[in-house]
gemmi code that builds the backbone of each chain (N, CA, C; Angstrom):
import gemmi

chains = {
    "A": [
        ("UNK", (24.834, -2.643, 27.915), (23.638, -1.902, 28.344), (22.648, -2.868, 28.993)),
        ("UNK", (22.635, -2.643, 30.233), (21.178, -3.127, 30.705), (19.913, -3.218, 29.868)),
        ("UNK", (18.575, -4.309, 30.674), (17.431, -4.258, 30.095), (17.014, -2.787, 30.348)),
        ("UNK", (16.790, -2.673, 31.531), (16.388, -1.455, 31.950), (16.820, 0.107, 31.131)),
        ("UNK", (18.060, -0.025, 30.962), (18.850, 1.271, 30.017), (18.193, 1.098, 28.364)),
        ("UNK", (17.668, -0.366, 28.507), (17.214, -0.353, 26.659), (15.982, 0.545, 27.024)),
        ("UNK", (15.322, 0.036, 27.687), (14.270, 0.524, 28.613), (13.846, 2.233, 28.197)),
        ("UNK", (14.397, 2.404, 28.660), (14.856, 4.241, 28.768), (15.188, 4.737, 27.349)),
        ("UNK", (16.069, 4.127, 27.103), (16.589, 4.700, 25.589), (15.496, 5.006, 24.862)),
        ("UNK", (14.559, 3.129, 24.366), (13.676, 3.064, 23.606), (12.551, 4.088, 23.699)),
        ("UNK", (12.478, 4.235, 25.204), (11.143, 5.340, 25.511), (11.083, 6.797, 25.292)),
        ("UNK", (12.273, 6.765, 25.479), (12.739, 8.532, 24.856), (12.921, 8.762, 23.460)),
        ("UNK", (13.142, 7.563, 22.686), (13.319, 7.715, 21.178), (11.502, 8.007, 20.831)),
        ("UNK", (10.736, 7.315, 21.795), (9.377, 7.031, 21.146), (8.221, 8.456, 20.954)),
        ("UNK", (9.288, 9.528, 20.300), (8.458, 10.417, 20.668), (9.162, 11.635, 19.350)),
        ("UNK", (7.961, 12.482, 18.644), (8.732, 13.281, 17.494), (9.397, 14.228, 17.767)),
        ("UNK", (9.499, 15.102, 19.421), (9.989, 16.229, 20.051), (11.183, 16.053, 20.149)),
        ("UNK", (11.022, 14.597, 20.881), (12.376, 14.610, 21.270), (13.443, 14.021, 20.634)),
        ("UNK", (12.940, 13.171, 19.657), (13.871, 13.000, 18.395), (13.981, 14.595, 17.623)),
        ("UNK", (13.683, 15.622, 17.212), (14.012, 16.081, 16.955), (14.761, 16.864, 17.912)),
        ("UNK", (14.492, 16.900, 19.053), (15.501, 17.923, 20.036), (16.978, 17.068, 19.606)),
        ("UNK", (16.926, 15.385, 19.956), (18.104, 15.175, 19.332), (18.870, 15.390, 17.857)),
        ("UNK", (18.100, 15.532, 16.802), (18.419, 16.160, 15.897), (18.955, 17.641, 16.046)),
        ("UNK", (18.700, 18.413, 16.405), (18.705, 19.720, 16.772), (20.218, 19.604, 17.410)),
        ("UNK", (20.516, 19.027, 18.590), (21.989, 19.098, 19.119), (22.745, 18.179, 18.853)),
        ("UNK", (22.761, 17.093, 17.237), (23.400, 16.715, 16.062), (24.120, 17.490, 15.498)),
        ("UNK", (23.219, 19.041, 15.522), (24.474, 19.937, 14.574), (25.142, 20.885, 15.544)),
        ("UNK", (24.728, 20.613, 16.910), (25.711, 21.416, 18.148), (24.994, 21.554, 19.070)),
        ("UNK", (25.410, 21.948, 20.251), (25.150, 21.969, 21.778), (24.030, 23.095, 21.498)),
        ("UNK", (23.201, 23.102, 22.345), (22.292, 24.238, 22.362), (21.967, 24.614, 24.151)),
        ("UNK", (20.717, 25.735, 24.214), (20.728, 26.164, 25.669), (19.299, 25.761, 25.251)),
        ("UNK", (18.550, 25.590, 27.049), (16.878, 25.602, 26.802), (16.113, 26.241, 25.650)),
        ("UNK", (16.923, 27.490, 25.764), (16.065, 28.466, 25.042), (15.934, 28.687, 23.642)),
        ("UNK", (17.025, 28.312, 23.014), (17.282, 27.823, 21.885), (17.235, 26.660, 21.710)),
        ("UNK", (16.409, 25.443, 22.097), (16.480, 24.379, 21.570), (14.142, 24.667, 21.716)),
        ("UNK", (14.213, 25.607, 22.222), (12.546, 25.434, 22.740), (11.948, 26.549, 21.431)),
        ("UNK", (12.787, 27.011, 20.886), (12.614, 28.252, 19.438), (11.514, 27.770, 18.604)),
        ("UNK", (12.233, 26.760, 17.630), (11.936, 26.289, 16.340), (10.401, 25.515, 17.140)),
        ("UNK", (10.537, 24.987, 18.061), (9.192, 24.252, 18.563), (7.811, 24.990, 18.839)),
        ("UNK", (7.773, 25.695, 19.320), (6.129, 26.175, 19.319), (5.789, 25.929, 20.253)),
        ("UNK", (6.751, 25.536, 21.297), (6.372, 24.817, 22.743), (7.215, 25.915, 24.069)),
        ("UNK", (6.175, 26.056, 25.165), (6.502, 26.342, 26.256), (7.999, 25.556, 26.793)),
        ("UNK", (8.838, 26.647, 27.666), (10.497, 26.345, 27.849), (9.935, 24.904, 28.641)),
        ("UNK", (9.168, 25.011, 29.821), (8.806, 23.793, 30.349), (8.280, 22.407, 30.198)),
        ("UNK", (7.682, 22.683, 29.031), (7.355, 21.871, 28.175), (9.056, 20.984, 27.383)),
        ("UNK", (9.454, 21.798, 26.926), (10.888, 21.298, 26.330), (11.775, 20.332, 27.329)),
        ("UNK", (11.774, 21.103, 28.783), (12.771, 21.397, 29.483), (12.111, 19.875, 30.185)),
        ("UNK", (11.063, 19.540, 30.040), (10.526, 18.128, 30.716), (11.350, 17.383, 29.749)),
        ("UNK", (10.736, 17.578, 28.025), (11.218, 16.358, 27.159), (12.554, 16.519, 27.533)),
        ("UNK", (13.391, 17.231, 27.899), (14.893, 17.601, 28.034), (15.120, 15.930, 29.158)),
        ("UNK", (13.969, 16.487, 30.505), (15.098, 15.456, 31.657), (14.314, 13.652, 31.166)),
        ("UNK", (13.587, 13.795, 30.315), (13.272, 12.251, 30.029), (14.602, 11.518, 29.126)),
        ("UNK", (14.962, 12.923, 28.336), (16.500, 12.144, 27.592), (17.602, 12.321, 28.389)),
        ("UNK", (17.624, 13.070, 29.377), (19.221, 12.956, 30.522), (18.664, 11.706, 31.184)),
        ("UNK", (17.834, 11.490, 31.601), (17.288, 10.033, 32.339), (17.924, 9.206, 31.135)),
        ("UNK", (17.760, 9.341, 30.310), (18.479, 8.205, 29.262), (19.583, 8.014, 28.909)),
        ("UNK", (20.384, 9.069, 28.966), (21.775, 9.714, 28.858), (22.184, 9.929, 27.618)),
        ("UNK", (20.812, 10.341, 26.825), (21.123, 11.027, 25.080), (21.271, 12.298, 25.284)),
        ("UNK", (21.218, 12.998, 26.358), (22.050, 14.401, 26.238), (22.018, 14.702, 28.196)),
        ("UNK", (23.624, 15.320, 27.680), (24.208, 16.110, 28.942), (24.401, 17.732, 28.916)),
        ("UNK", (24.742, 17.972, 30.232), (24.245, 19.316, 30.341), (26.148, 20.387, 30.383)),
        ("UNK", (26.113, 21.491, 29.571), (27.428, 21.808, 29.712), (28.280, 22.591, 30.948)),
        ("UNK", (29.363, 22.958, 30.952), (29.874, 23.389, 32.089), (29.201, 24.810, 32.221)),
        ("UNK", (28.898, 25.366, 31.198), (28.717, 26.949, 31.193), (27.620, 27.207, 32.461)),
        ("UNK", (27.894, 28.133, 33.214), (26.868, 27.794, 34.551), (25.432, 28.822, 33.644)),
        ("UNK", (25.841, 29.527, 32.906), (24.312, 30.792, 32.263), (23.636, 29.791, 31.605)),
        ("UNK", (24.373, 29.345, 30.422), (23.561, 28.782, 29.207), (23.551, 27.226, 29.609)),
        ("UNK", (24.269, 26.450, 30.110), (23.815, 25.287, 30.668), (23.529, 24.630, 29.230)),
        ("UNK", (24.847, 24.458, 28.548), (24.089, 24.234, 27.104), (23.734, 22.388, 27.349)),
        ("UNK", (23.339, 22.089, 25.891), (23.081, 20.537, 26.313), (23.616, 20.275, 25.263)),
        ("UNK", (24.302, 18.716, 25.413), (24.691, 18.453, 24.339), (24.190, 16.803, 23.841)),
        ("UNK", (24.479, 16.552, 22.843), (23.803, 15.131, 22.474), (24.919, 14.032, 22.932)),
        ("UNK", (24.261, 12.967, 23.473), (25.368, 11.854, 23.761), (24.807, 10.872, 23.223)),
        ("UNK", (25.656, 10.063, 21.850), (25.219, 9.159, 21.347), (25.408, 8.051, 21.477)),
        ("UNK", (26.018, 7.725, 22.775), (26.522, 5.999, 23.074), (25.094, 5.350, 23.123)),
        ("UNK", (24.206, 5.742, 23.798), (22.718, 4.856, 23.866), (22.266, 4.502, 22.589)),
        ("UNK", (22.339, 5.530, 21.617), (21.775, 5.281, 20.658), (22.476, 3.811, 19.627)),
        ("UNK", (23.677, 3.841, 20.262), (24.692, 2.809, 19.416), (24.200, 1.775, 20.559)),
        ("UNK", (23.889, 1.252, 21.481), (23.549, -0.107, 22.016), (22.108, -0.113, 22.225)),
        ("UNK", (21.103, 0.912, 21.796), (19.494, 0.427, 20.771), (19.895, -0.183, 19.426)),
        ("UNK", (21.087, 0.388, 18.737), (21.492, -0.091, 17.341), (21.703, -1.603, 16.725)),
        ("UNK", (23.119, -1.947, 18.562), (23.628, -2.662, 18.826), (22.257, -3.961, 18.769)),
        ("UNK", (21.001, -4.020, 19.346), (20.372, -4.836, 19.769), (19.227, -4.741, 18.721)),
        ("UNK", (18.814, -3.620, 17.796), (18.039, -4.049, 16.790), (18.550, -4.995, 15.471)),
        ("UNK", (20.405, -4.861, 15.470), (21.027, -5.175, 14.545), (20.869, -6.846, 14.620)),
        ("UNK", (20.605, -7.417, 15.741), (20.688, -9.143, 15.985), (19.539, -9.749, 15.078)),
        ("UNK", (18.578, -8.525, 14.370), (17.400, -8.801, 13.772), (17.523, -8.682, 12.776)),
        ("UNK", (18.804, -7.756, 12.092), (18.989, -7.872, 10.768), (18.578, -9.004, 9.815)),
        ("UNK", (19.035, -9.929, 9.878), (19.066, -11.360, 8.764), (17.427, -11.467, 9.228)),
        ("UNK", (16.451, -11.348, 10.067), (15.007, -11.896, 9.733), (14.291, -10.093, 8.917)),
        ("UNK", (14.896, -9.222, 8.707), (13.978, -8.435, 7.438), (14.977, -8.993, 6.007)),
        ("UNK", (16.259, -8.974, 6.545), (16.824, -9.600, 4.823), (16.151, -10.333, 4.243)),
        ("UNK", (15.776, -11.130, 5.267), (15.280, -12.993, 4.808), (14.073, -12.793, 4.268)),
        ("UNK", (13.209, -11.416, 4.834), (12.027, -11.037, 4.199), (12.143, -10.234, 2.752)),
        ("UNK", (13.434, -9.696, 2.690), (13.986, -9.453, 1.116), (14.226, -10.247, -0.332)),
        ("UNK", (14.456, -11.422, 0.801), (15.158, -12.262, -0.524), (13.772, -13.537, -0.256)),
        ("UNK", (12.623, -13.468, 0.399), (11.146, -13.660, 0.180), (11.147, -13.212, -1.334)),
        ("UNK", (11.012, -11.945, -1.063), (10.706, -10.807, -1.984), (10.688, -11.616, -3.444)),
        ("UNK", (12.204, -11.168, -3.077), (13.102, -11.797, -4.520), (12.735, -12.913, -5.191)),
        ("UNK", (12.782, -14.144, -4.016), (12.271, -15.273, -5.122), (10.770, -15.074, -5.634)),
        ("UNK", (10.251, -14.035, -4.913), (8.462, -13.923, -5.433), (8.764, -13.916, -6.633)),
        ("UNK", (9.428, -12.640, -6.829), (9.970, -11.733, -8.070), (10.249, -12.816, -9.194)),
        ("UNK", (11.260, -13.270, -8.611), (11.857, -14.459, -9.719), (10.731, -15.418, -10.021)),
        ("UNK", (10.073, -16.250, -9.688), (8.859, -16.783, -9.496), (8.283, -16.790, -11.065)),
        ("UNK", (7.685, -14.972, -10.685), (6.690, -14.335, -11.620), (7.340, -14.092, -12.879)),
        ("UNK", (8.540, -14.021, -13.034), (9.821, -13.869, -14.206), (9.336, -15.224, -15.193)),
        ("UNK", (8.831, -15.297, -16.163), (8.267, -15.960, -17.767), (9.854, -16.580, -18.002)),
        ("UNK", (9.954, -18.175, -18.008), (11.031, -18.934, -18.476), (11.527, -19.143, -17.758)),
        ("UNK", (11.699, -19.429, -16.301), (12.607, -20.011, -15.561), (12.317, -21.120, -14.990)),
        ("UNK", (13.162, -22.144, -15.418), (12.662, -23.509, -15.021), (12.252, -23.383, -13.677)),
        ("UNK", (11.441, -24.449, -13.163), (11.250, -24.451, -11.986), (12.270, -25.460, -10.680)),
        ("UNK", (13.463, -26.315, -11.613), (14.380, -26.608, -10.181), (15.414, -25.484, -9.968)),
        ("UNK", (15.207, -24.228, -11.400), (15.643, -23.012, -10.153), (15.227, -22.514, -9.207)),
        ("UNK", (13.787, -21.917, -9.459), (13.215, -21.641, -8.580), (13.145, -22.273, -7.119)),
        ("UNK", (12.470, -23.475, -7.397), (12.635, -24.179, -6.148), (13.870, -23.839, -5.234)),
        ("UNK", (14.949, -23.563, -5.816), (16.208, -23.291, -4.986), (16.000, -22.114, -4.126)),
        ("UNK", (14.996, -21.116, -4.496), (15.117, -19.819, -3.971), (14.223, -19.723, -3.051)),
        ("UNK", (14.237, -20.437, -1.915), (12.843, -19.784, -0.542), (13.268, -19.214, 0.161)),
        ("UNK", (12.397, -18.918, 0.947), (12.773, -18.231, 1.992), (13.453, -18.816, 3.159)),
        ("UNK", (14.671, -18.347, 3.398), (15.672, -18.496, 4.454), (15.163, -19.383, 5.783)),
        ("UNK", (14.162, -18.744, 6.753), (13.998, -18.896, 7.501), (13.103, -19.817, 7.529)),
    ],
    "B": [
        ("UNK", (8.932, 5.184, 6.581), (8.342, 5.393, 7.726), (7.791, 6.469, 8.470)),
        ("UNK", (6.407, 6.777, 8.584), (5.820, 8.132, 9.518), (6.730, 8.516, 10.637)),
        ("UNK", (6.756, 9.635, 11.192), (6.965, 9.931, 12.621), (6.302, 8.876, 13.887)),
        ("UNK", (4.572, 9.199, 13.595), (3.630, 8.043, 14.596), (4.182, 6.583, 14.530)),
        ("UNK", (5.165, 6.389, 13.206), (5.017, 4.975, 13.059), (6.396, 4.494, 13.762)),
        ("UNK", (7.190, 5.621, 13.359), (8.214, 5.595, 14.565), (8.042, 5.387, 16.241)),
        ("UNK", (7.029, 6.366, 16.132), (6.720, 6.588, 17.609), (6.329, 4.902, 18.232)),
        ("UNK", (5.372, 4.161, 17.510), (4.827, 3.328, 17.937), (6.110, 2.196, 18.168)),
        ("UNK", (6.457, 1.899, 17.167), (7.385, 1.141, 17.468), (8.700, 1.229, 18.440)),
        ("UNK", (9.088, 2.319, 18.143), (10.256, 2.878, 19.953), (9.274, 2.279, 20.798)),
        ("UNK", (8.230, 2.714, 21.271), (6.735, 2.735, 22.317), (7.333, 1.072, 22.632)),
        ("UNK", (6.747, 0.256, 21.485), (6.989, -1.185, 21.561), (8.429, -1.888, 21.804)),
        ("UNK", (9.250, -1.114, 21.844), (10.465, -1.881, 22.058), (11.069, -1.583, 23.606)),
        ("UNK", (10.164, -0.293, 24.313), (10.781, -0.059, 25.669), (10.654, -1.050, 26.843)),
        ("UNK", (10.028, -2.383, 26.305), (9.716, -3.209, 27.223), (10.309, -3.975, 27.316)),
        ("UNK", (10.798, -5.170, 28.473), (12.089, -5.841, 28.495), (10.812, -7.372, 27.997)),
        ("UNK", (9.453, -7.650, 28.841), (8.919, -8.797, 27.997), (8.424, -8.770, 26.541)),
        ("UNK", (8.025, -7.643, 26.070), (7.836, -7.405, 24.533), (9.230, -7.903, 23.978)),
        ("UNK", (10.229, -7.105, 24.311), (11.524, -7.824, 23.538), (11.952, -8.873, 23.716)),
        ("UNK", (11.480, -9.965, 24.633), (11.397, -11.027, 24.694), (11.107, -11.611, 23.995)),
        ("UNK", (9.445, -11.049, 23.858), (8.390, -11.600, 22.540), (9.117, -12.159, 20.953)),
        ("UNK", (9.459, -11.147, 20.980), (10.182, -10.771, 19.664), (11.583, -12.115, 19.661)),
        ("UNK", (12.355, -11.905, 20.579), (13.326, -13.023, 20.509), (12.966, -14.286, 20.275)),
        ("UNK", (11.353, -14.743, 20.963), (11.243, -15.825, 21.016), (10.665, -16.395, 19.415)),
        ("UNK", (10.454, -15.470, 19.076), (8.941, -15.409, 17.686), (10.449, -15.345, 16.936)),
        ("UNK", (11.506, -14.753, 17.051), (12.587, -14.905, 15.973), (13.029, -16.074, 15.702)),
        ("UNK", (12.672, -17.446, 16.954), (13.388, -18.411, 16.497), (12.181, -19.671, 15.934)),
        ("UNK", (11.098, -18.912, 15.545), (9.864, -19.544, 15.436), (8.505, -19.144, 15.456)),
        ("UNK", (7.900, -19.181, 14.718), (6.139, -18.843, 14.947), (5.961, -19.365, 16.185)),
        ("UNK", (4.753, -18.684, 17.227), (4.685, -19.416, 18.410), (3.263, -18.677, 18.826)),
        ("UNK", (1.989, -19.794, 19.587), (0.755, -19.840, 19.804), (0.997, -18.752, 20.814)),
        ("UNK", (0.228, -17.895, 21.397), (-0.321, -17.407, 22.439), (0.082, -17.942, 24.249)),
        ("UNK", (-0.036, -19.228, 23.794), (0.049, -19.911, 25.121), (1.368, -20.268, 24.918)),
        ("UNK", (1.884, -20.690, 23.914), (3.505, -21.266, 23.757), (4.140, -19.676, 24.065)),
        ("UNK", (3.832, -18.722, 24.147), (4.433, -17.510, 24.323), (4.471, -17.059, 25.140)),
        ("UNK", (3.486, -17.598, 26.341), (3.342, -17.121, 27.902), (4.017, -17.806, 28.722)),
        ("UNK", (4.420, -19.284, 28.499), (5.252, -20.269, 29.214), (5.940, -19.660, 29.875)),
        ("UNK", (7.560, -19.423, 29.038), (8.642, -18.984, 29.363), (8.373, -17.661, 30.291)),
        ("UNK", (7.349, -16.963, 30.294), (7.317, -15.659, 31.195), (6.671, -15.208, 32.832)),
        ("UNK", (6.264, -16.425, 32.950), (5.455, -16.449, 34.340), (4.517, -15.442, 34.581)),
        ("UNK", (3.835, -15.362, 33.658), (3.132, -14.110, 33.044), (1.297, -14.862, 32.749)),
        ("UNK", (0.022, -14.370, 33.095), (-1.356, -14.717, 32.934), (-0.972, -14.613, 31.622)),
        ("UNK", (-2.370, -15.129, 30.346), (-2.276, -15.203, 29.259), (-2.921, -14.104, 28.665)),
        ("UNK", (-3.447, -12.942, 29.434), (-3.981, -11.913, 29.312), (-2.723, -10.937, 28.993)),
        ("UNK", (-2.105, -10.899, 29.909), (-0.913, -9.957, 30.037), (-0.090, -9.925, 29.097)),
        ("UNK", (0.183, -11.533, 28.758), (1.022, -11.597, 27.024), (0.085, -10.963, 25.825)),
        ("UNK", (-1.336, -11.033, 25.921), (-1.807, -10.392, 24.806), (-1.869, -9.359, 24.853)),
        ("UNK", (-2.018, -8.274, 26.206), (-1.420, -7.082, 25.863), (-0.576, -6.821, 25.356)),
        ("UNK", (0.650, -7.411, 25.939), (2.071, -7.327, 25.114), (1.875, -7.128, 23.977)),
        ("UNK", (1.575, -8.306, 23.244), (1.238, -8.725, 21.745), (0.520, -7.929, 20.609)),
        ("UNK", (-0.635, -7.450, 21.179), (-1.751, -6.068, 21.086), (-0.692, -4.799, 20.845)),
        ("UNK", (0.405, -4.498, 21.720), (1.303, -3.531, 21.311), (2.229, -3.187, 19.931)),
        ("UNK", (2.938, -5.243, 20.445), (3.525, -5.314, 19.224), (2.912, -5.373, 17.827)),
        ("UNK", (1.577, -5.966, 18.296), (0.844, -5.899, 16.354), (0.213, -4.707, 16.212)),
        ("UNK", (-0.029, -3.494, 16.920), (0.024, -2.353, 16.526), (1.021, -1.608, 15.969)),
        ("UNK", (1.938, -1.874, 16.538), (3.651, -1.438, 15.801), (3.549, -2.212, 14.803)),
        ("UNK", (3.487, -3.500, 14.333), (3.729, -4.370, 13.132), (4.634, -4.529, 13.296)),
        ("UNK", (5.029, -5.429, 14.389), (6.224, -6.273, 14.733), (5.864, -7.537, 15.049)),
        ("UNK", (4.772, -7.911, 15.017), (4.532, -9.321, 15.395), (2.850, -9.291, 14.215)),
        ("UNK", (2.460, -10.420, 13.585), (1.296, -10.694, 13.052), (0.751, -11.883, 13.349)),
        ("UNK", (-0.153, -12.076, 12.641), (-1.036, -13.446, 13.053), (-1.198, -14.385, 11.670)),
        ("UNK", (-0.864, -16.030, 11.658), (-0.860, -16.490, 10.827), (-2.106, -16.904, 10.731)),
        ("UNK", (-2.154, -17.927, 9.755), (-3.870, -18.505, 9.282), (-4.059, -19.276, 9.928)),
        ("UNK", (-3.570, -20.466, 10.628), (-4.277, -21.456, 11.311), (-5.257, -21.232, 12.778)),
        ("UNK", (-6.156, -21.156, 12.120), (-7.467, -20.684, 12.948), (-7.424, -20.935, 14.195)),
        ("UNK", (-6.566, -22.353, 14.708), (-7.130, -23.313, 16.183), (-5.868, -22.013, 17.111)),
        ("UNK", (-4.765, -22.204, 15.977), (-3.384, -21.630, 16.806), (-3.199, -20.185, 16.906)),
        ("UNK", (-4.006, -19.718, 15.845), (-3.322, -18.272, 15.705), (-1.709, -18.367, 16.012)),
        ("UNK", (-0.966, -18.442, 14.603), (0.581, -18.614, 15.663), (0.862, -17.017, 15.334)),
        ("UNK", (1.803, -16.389, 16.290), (2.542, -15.170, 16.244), (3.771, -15.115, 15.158)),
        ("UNK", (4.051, -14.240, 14.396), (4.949, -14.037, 13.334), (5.950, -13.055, 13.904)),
        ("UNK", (7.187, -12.859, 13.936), (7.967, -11.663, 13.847), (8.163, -10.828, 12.378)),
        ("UNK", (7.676, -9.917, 12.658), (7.836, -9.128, 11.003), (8.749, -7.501, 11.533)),
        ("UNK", (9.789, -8.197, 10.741), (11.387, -7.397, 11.285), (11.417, -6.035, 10.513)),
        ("UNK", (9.958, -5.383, 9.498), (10.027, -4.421, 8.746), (10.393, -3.093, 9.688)),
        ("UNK", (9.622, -3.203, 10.823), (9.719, -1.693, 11.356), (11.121, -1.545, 11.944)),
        ("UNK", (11.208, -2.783, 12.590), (12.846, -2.804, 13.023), (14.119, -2.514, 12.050)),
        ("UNK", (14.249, -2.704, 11.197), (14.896, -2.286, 9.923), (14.579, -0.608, 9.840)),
        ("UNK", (13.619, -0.232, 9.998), (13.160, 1.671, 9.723), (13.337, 2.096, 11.106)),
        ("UNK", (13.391, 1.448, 12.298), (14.371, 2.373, 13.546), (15.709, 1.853, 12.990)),
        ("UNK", (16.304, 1.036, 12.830), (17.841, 0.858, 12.459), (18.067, 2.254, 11.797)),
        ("UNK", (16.982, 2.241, 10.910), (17.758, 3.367, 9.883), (17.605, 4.402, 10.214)),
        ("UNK", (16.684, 4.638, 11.309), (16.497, 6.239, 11.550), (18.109, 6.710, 12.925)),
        ("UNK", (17.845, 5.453, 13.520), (19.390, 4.948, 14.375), (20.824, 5.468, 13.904)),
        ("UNK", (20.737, 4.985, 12.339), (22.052, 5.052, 11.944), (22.816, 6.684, 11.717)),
        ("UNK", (21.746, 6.959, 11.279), (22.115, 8.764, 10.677), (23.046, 9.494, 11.478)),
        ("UNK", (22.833, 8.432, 13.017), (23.489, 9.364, 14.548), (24.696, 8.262, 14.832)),
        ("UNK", (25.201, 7.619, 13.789), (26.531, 6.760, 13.785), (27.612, 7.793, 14.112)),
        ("UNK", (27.527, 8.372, 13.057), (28.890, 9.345, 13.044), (29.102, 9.997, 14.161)),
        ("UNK", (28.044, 10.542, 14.667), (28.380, 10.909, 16.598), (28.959, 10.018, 17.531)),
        ("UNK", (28.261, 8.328, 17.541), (29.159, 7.658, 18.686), (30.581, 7.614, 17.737)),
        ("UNK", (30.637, 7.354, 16.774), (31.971, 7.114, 16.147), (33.116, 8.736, 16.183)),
        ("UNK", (32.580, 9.524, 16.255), (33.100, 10.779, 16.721), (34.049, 10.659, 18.409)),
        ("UNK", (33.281, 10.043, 19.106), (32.934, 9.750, 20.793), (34.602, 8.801, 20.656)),
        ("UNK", (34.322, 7.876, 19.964), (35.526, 6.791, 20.172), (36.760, 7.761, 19.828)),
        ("UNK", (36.887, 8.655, 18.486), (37.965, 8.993, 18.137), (38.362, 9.643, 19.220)),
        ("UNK", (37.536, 10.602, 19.735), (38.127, 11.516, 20.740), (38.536, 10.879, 22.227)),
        ("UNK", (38.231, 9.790, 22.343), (38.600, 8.391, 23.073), (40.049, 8.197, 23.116)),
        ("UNK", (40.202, 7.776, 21.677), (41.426, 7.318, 21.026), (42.571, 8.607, 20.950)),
        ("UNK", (42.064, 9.783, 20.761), (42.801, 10.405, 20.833), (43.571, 10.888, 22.388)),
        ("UNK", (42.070, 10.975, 23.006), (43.003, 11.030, 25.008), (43.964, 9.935, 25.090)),
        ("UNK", (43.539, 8.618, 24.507), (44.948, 7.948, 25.083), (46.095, 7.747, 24.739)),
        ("UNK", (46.079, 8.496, 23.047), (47.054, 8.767, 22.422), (47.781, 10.205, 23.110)),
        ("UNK", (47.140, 11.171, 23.546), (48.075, 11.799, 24.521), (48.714, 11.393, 25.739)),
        ("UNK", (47.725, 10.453, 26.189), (48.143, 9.889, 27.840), (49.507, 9.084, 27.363)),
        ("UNK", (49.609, 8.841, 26.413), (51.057, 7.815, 25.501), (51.932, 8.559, 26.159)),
        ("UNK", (53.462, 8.320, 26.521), (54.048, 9.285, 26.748), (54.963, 9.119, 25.474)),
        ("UNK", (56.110, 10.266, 25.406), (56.919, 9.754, 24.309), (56.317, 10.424, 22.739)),
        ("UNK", (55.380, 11.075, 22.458), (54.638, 11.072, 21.764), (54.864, 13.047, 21.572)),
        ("UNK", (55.124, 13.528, 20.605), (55.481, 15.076, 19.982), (54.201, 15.569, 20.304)),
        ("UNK", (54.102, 16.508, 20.736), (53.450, 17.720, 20.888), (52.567, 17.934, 19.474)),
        ("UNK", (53.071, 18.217, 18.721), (52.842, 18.244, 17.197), (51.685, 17.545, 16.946)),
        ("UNK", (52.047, 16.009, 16.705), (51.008, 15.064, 16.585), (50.153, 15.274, 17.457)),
        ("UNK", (50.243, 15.273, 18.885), (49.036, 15.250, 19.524), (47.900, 16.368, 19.000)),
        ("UNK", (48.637, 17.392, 18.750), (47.715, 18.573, 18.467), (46.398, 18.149, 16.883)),
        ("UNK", (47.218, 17.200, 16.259), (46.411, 17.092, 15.054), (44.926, 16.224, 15.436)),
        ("UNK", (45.152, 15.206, 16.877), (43.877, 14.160, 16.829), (42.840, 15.049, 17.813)),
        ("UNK", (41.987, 15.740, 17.579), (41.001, 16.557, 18.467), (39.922, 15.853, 17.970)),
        ("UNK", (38.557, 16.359, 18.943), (37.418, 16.105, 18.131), (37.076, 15.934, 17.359)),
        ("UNK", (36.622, 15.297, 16.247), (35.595, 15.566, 15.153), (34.831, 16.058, 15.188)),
        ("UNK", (33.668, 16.423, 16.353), (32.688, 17.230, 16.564), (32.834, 18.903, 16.940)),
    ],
}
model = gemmi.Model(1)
for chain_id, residues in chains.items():
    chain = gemmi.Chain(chain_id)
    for i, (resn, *xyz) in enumerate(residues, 1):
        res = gemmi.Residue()
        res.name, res.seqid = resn, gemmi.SeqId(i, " ")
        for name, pos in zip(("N", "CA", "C"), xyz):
            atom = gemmi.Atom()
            atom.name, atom.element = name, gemmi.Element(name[0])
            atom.pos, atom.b_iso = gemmi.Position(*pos), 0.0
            res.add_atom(atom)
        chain.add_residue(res)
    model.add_chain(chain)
structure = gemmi.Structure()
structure.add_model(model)
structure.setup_entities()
C-alpha cells in the first residue's frame, strides 16, 4: 500500500458514520437505502460518506443495476493493520513499564530483582 | 476508547509527515527542531503536525524545559489495532476465496471438492 492509500484509508476510518456504515456491510451487502435507515441521515448525506470509502476501496458497488448494493472490502483495512502493527512492541514496552511499577510497589522484593525489570525501550 | 477518540486519532494518522513523526519519535525522544531536520519542513509546520498528534495522544512532551523532547505514546495505536482487528475475519475470508479460485483453476481436481471451498462470507 502506498503513502497516499494509507492516506485515504486512515481518513475514511476517521469518522463514526462511516465506521459504522462499515460495520453495517460486515454482516452483508446493503443498497443506499438501507444502509441510510438505521442513520437519521439524508440518502445524500450517506451516499457522500459512501464515495469517501470507494475513494478508499473499503467498499464496492454490486452488479445488481436497481439496488447497486455495496459491499465491504477489507484488504485496506488489513494494510492500516499491517502498519499500526510495526508499533506493537512500543505499547507492550509501555505494559511491562506497567508491570515493573507494579512489581516495584509489591512489599519484599529484593531490589537486584527489581532492578532487572525496566522498561524495554 | 470513545468514538471522538477514535476519530481523532484515524484524523492523525492520515498524514504521510505525521507518520513520519511517529517513526522517528519510535526510535527516540526527539526536540522540535531535531524533528524538522529530516523533513524540509519550517518549524512551524512540524508543530502543527505535532499539535495534531498530541491531541490524539500519540506523541507527549517530556520535562526538560530547554528541549521539550517529543515522546511516542503507542496507547491509541494499540485501540485502532483493536478496533482494526474485529474486520480480520473479512480480509481472511478474501484470501480463502482466493485460494479457493485457484484451487479450481488446478486442473485435475473432482468437481466434488471444488464445490466444498466457496466463500466464507
Amino acid at each position: 500500500m502506498t503513502p497516499a492509500e494509507l492516506d485515504v484509508t486512515f481518513a475514511a476510518l476517521a469518522d463514526p458514520t462511516r465506521r459504522a456504515i462499515l460495520a453495517r456491510l460486515a454482516s452483508g451487502d446493503a443498497s443506499v437505502n438501507e444502509l441510510a435507515e438505521p442513520f437519521e441521515m439524508s440518502q445524500p448525506a450517506i451516499s457522500k460518506h459512501l464515495r469517501v470509502l470507494e475513494r478508499a476501496g473499503l467498499v464496492s458497488r454490486g452488479r445488481d443495476a436497481q439496488r447497486r448494493p455495496r459491499r465491504l472490502e477489507a484488504r485496506p483495512l488489513e494494510a492500516a493493520t499491517a502498519w499500526l502493527e510495526t508499533y506493537r512492541k512500543y505499547w507492550e514496552a509501555n505494559y511491562e513499564a506497567l508491570d515493573a511499577l507494579l512489581a516495584e510497589m509489591q512489599p519484599g522484593k529484593k531490589r537486584t530483582r527489581r532492578r532487572k525489570q525496566g522498561r524495554t525501550r
